[in-house]
C-alpha positions as CSV (number, residue, x, y, z in Angstrom):
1,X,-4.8,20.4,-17.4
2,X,-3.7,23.8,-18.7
3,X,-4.7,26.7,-16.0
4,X,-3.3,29.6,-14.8
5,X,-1.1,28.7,-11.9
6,X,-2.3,31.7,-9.9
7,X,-5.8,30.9,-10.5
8,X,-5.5,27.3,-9.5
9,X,-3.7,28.4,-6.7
10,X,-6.4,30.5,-6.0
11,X,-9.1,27.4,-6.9
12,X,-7.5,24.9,-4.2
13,X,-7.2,27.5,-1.0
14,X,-10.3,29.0,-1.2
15,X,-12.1,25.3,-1.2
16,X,-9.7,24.7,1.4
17,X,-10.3,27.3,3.2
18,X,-14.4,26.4,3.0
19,X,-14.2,22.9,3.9
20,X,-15.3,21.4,0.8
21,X,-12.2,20.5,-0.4
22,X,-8.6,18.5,1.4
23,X,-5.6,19.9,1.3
24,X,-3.0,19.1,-1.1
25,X,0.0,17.3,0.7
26,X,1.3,15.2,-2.1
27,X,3.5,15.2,-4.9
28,X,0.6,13.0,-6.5
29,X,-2.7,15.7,-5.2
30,X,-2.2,18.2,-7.8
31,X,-2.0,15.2,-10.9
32,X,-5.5,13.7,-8.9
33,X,-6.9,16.9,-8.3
34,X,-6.5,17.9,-11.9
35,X,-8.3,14.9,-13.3
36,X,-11.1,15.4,-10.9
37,X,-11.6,19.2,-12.2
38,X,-11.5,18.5,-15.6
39,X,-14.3,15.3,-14.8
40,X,-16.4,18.0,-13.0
41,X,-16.3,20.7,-16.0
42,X,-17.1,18.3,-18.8
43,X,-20.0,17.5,-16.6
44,X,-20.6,21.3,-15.8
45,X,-20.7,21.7,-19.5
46,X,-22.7,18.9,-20.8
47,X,-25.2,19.3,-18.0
48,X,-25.5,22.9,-19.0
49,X,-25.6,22.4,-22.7
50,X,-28.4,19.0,-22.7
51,X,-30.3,21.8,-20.0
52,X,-30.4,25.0,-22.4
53,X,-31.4,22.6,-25.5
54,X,-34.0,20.5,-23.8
55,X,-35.2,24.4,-22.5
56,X,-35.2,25.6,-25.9
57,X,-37.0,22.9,-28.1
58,X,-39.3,23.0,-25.3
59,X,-40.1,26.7,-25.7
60,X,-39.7,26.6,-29.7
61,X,-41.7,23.3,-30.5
62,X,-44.5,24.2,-27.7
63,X,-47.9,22.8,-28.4
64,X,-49.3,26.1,-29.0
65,X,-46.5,27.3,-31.9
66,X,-47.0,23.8,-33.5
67,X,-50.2,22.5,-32.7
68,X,-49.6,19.7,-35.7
69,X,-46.6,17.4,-35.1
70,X,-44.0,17.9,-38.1
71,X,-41.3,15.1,-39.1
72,X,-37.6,16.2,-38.2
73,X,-35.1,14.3,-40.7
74,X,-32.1,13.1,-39.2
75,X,-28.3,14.6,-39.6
76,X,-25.8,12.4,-40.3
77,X,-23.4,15.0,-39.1
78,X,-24.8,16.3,-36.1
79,X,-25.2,12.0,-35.1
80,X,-22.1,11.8,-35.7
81,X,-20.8,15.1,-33.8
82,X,-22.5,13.7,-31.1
83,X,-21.1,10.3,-30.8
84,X,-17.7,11.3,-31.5
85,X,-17.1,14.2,-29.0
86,X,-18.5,12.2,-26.1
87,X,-16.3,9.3,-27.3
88,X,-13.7,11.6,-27.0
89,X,-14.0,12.8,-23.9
90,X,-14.2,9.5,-22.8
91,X,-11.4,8.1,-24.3
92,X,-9.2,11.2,-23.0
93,X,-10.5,10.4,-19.2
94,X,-9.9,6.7,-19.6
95,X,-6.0,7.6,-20.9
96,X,-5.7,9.9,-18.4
97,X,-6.9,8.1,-15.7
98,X,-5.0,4.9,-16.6
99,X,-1.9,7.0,-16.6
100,X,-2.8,8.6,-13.3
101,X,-3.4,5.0,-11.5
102,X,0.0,3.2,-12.7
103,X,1.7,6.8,-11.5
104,X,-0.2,6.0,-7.5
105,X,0.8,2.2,-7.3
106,X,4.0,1.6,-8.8
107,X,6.4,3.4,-6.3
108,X,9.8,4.8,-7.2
109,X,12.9,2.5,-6.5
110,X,14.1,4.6,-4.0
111,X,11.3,4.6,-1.7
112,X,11.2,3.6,1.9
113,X,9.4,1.2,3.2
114,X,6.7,1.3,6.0
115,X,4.8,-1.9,7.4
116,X,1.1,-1.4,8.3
117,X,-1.1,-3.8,9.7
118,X,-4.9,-3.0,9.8
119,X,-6.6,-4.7,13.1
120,X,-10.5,-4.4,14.5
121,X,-10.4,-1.5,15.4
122,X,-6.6,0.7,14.9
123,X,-3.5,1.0,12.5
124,X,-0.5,-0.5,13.8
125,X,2.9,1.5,11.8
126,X,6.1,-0.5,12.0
127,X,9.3,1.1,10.6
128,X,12.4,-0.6,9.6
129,X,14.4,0.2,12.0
130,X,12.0,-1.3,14.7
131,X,10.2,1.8,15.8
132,X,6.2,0.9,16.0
133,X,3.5,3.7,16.2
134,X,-0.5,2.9,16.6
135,X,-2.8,5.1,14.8
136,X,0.3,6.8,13.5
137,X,2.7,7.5,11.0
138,X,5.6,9.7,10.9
139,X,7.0,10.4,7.3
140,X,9.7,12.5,6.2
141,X,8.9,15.4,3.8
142,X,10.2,15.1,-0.2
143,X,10.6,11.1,0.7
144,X,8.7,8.8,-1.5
145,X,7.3,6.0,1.2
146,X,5.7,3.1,0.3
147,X,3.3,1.5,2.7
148,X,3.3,-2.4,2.7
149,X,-0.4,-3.3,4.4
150,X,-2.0,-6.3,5.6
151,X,-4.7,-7.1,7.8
152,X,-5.1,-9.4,10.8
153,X,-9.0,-9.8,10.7
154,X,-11.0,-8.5,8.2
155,X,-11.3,-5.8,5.2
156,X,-9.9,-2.9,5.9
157,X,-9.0,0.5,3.7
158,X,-6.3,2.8,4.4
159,X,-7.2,6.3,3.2
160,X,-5.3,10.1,3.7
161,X,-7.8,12.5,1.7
162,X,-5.1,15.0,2.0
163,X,-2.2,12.7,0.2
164,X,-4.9,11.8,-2.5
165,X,-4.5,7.8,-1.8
166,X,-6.7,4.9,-1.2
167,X,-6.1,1.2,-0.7
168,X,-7.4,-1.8,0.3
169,X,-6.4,-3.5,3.3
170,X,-7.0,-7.3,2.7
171,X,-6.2,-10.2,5.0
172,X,-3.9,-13.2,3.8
173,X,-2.5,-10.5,1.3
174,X,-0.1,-7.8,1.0
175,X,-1.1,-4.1,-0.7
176,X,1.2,-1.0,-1.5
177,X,0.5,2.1,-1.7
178,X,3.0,5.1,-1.8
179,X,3.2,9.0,-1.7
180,X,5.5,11.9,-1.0
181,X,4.7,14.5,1.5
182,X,5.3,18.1,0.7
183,X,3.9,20.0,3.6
184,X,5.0,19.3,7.0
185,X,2.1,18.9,9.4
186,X,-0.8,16.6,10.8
187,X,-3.4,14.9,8.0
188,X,-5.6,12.4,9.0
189,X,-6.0,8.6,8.4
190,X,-9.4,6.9,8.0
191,X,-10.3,3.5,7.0
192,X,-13.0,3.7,4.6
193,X,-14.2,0.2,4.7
194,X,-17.0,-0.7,6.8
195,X,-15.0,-3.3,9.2
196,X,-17.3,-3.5,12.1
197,X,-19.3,-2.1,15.3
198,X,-16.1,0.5,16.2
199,X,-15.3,1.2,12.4
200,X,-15.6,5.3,13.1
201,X,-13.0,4.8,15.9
202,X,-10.5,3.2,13.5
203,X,-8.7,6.7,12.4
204,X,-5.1,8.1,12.6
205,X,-3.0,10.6,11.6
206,X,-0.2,11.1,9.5
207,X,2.7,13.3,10.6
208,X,4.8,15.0,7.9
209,X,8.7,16.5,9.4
210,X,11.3,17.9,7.7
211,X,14.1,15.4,7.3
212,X,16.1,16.8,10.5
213,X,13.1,16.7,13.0
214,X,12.6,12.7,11.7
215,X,15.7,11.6,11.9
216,X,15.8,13.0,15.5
217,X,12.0,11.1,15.9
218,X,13.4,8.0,14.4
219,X,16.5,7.9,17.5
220,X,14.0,8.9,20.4
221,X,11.6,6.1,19.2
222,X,13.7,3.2,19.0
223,X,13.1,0.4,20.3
224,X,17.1,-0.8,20.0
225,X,15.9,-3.7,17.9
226,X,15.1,-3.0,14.2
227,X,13.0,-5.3,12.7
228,X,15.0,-7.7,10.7
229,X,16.7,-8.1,14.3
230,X,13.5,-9.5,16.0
231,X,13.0,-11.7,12.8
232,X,16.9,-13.4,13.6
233,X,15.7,-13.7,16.8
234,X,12.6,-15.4,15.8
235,X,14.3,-17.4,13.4
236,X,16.3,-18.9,15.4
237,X,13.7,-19.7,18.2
238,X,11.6,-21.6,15.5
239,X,14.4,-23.8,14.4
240,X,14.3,-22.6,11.2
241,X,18.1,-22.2,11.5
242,X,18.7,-25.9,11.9
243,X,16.8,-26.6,8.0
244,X,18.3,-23.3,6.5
245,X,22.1,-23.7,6.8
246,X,23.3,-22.9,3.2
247,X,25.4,-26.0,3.4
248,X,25.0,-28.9,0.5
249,X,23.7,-31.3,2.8
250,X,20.7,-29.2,4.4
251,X,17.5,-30.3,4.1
252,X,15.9,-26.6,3.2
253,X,17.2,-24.5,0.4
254,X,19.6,-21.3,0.6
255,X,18.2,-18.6,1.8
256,X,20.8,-16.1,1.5
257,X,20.3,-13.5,-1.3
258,X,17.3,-15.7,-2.2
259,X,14.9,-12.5,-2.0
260,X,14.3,-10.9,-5.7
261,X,15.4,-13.4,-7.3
262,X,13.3,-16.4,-9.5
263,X,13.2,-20.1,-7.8
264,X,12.1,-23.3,-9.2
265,X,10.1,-25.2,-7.8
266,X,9.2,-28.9,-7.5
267,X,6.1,-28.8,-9.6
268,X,8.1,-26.9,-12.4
269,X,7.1,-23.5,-12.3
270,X,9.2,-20.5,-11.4
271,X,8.3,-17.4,-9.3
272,X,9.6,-14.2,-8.0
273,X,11.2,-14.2,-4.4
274,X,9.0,-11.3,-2.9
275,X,8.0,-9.8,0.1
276,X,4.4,-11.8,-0.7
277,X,6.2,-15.2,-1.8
278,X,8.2,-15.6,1.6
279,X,5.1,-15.0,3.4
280,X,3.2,-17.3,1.6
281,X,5.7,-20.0,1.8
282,X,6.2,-19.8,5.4
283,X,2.1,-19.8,6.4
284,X,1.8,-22.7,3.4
285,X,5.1,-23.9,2.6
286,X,3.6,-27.4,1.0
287,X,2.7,-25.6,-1.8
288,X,6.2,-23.5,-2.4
289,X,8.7,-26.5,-2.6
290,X,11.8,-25.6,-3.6
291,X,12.9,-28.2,-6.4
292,X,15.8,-30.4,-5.0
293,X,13.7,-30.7,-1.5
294,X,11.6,-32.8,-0.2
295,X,8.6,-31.3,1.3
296,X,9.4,-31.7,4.8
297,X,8.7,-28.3,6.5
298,X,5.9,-27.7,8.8
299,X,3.2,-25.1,8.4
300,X,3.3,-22.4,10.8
301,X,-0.5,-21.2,10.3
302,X,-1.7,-19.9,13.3
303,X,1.6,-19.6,14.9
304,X,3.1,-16.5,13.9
305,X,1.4,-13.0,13.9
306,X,1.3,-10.8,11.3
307,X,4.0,-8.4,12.9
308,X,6.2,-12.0,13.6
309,X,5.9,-12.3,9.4
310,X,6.7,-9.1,8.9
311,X,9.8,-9.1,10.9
312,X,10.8,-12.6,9.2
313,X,10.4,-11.6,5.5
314,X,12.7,-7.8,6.4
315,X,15.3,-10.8,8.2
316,X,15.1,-12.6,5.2
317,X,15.2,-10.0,2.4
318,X,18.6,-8.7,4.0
319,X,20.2,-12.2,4.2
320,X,23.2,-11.9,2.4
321,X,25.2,-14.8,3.8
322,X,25.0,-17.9,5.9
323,X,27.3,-16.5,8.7
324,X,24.3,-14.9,11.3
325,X,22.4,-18.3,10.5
326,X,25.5,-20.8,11.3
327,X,26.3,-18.6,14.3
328,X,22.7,-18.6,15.8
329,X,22.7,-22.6,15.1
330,X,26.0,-22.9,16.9
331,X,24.9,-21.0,19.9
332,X,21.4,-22.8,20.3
333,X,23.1,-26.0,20.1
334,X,25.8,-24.9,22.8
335,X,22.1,-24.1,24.8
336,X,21.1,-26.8,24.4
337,X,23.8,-29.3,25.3
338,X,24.6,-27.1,28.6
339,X,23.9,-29.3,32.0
340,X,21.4,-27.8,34.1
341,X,22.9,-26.3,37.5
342,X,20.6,-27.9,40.4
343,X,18.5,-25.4,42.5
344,X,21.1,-23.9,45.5
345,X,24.8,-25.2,43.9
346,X,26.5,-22.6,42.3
347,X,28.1,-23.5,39.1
């Protein structure tokens, strides 16, 4: 949309500055913003121009100037002038807005990613590095993050009106969104999906810091465990680590730089190793046999939250060898074959 810079900037802060319009905090706002305008002029316009012409036939052709009814022949030209502008129009909002969409939800390789899990009634944040926020999210500024969302109950939707984004919150499912903060400070986070009796309480608000004041937030909000970590750990607990070996003779297949790559499986097909396959294969892994396996592993349906997932797929995705999985097996069998020290002799 061609306009002055100085009037647009003029435009945005003075509906800013009367409420009746959010802020622009996004790389992707002024791209969303534009389309919107442009949507709300050709309305302007063809509101205005239907309004003056109905007006003026009514005037003109007014029972008392023609109190006999006279036959208007049609225009080929002026039919087709007004098919083919509003097709037009059309067809340049339909461009524009398809263009405007894969720019919003396909993020940039270099993003970071953020886990966000939608529950009745709050927005649970969980970084990568193990920090976990509730109806929160710190972001850096000029930092593409995308936001990997799920729910744990029912239909939820993540929205920041200042950022310009909007996405569904689904259970079973993963949903990305992503944007790039360019003004530090505090916008807020709504879920605009009815999702039950409290659904007005289920807000947040997203904190934008310059790169220096997040990485100091990141360090004070640690929790010394990131959360591939916590996915080892739970791992290992499950005795998934007694299947997954890497060695020939295992009875579960390699997982070690599995993630991104294609598998075969049983039934022929092949699929992408993704954030959404691994989570799917662990809640119904019947379905996701590896070829060269049998079908031997148990479901874990009900057993594992979403935040245990989440923490199992980032475990997984950075599995580049066998060694962490060997050593965890080695110590849990060492556990295990350890004699119990009766109650009152020390060992």
């Amino acid at each position: 949309m061609h306009i002055s810079p100085v009037l647009w900037q003029f435009l945005v802060k003075w509906l800013n500055a009367s409420a009746l319009f959010p802020r622009e905090a996004s790389t992707i706002a002024p791209y969303a913003d534009a389309l919107y305008f442009f949507l709300l002029l050709i309305t302007v316009v063809g509101l205005t121009l239907v309004g003056t012409l109905i007006f003026g036939f009514a005037i003109r052709y007014r029972k008392e100037k023609h109190p006999v009814a006279i036959q208007v022949e049609g225009s080929t030209l002026l039919e087709a002038t007004w098919t083919i502008i509003p097709l037009a129009l059309f067809l340049i909002c339909f461009v524009w807005g398809a263009l405007l969409y894969f720019r919003i939800y396909n993020p940039p390789t270099n993003s970071m990613n953020i886990y966000v899990v939608g529950k009745q009634w709050m927005w649970k944040a969980e970084h990568e590095g193990g920090q976990h926020e509730i109806n929160a999210l710190h972001v850096p500024v000029g930092k593409p993050v995308q936001l990997t969302m799920i729910s744990q109950d029912v239909f939820h939707s993540f929205s920041v009106p200042d950022f310009r984004i909007k996405r569904e919150v689904i259970p079973g499912r993963y949903s990305t969104v992503w944007f790039q903060a360019t003004t530090p400070g505090s916008y807020h986070i709504f879920c605009t999906q009815y999702c039950g009796t409290n659904h007005s309480q289920m807000i947040g608000e997203v904190t934008a810091m310059t790169p220096d004041d997040y990485q100091k937030w990141l360090q004070a909000s640690t929790s010394g465990m990131s959360l591939a970590q916590n996915g080892e750990r739970l791992f290992a607990s499950m005795g998934c680590n007694a299947c997954h070996t890497g060695a020939a003779a295992a009875r579960g297949p390699n997982l070690a730089g599995v993630y991104g790559s294609k598998l075969q499986l049983t039934n022929g097909s092949e699929v992408l190793v993704n954030d959404a396959y691994l989570r799917d294969a662990i809640l119904n892994p019947s379905e996701h046999v590896t070829a060269g396996y049998a079908p031997i592993m148990p479901t874990y349906q009900g057993q594992v939250s979403e935040d245990g997932l989440i923490d199992l797929v980032e475990y997984i995705k950075g599995l580049q060898s066998n060694y962490r999985i060997q050593q965890t097996l080695v110590t849990t069998e060492s556990d295990q074959a350890a004699p119990t020290t009766p109650a009152g002799v020390k060992p």
